[in-house]
N, C-alpha and C positions, 0 to 999 in steps of 0.2 A: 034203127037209129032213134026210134021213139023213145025207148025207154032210156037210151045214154044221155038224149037231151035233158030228163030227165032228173037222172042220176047228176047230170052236170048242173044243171039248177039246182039242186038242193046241195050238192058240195060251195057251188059259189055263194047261196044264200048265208050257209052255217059260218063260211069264212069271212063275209062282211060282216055279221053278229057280232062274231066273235074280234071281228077289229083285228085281223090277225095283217100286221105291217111287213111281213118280211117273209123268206120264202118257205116253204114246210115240206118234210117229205110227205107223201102217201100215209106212212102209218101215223104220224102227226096227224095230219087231215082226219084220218080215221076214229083216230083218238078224239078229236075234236066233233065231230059226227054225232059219236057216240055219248058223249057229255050235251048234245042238243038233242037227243031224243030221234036221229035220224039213223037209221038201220040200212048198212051199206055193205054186203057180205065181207069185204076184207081191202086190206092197203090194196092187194092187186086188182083188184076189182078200182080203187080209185086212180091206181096207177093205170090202168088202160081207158079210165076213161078220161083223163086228164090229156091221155098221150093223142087219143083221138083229137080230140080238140085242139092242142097245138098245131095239127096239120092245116088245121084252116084260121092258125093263128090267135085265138083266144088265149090261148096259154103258154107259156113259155118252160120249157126244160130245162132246167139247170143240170146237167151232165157231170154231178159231182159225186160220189159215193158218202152217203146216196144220194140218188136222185132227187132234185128239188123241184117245186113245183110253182109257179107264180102266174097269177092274173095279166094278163097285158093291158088291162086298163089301170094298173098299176094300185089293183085291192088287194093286197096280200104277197 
C-alpha cells in the first residue's frame, strides 16, 4: 500500500500544480505526469491507483466512457 500512497501523492500533487478544475481521464493525468517530470508507468497504472482510493473515498469515478477521475476535495 506504500508505494500506491505514494504514486497517489504525486498524481494529487502534479494535478493541483497544474490547477486542473474539471474531471480527467487516466491518460490525461498521465499526460500531465509526464509534462511535470513525474514518471508513472501508464494511464493503467493511474487508473488503478486512482480506483483504490475512491474505495475509501478520496476520489471520485465518473463512470463515463471513459472513465473520469476527480478529487473529492473538490481539486480537479
Amino acid at each position: 500500500m506504500r508505494v500506491r500512497r505514494r504514486d497517489f501523492e504525486r498524481i494529487r500533487s502534479v494535478l493541483q500544480q497544474a490547477d486542473a478544475d474539471e474531471p480527467l481521464t487516466a491518460r490525461e493525468i498521465c499526460r500531465l505526469l509526464d509534462e511535470h517530470g513525474e514518471d508513472i508507468d501508464s494511464a493503467h497504472r493511474v487508473a488503478t491507483v486512482l480506483g483504490r482510493h475512491a474505495q475509501s473515498g478520496e476520489v471520485e469515478v465518473i463512470r463515463d466512457q471513459p472513465y473520469r477521475y476527480r478529487f473529492v476535495d473538490g481539486r480537479n
